[in-house]
C-alpha positions in Angstrom: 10.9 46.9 43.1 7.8 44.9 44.2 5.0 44.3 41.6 2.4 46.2 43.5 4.6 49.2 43.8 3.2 51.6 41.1 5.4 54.6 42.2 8.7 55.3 43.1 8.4 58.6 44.2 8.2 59.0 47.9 5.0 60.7 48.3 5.0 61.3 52.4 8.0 60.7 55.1 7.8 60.8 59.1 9.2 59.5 62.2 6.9 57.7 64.3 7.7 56.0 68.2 7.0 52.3 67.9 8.9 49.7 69.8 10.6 51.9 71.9 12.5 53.4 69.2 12.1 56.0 66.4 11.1 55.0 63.3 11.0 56.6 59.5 8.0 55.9 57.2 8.1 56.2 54.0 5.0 56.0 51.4 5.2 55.1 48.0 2.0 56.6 46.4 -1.3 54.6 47.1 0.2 51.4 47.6 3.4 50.8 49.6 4.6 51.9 52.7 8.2 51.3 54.2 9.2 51.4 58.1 12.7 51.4 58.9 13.7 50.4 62.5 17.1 51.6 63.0 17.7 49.9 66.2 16.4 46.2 65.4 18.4 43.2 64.5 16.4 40.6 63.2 17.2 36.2 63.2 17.2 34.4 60.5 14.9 32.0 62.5 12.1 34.9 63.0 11.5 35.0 58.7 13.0 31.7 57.1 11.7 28.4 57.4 14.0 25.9 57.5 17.6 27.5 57.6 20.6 27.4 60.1 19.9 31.0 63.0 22.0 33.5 62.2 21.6 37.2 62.9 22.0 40.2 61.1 25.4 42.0 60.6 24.1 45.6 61.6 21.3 46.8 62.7 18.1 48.4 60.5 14.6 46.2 60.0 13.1 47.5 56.9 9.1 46.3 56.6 7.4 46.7 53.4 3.5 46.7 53.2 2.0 46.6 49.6 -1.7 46.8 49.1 -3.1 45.3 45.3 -4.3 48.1 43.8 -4.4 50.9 46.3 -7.2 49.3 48.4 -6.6 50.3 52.1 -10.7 48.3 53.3 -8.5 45.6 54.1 -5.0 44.7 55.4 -2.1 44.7 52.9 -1.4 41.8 50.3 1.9 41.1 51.3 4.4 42.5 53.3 8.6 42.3 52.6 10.7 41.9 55.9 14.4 42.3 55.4 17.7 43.4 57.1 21.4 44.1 55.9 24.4 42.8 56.3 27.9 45.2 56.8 28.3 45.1 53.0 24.9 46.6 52.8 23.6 43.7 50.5 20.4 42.3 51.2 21.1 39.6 54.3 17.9 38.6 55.9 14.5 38.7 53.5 11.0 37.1 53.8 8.4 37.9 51.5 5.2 37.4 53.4 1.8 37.0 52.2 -1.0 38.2 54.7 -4.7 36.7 55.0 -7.4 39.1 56.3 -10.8 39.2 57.3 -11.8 42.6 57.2 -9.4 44.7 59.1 -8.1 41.3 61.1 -5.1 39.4 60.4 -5.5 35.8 60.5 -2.9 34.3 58.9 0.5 34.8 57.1 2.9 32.4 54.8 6.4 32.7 54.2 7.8 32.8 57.9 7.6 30.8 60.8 7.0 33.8 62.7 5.4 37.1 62.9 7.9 39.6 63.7 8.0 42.3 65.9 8.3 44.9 63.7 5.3 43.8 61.4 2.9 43.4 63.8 3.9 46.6 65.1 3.5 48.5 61.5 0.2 47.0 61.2 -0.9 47.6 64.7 0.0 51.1 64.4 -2.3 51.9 60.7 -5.0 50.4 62.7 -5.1 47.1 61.6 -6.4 43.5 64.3 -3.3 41.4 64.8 -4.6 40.0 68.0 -5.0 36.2 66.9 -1.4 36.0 66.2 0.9 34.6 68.8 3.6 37.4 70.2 7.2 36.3 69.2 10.5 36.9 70.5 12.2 38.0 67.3 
């Protein structure tokens, strides 16, 4: 588990509509949320630098938001973007650090691209992604 997550507990579930497609939120405590896109298939290209494309066995986008110390004034810390393979294993993974100014992202690391899903979670806790360029991932 991360090293901002202080609980495992699940402390509140729903489904939400984003992307055209229901999606389950999960929140761990003060200081992580998941969001599980059941329909998404992410590339290898939209979260690794420098590695051959490849796509995701199965479907499912899991993005993991972690704030430092349950402090919501800004955007998360980091953010954990992954999908699985058939096996279930762990196929496709970036571990993303965010930059913020306020309540406006303005820039990540860790990916060469912002995927949809991400911007999407963030967009949808209120959060400015508007200076970062919309992707096809």
């Amino acid at each position: 588990m991360s090293e901002f997550n202080n609980d495992d507990k699940v402390t509140d579930a729903k489904i939400i509509k984003l992307l055209d497609q229901w999606v389950t939120v999960l929140e761990h405590g003060e200081s992580e949320m998941d969001f599980f896109y059941p329909e998404s298939r992410i590339g290898e290209h939209c979260v690794t630098t420098g590695t051959p494309l490849r796509e995701a066995a199965s479907k499912g986008v899991h993005v993991m938001l972690h704030w430092k110390n349950q402090v919501k004034t800004q955007g998360p810390l980091s953010a954990e973007v992954f999908s699985h393979y058939v096996d279930n294993e762990v196929g496709i993974y970036a571990d993303m650090g965010l930059t913020w100014e306020g309540q406006k992202l303005v820039d990540y690391d860790g990916a060469d691209n912002l995927p949809g899903e991400l911007r999407e979670a963030l967009k949808h806790y209120g959060y400015d992604v508007s200076e970062m360029e919309e992707t096809k991932c």
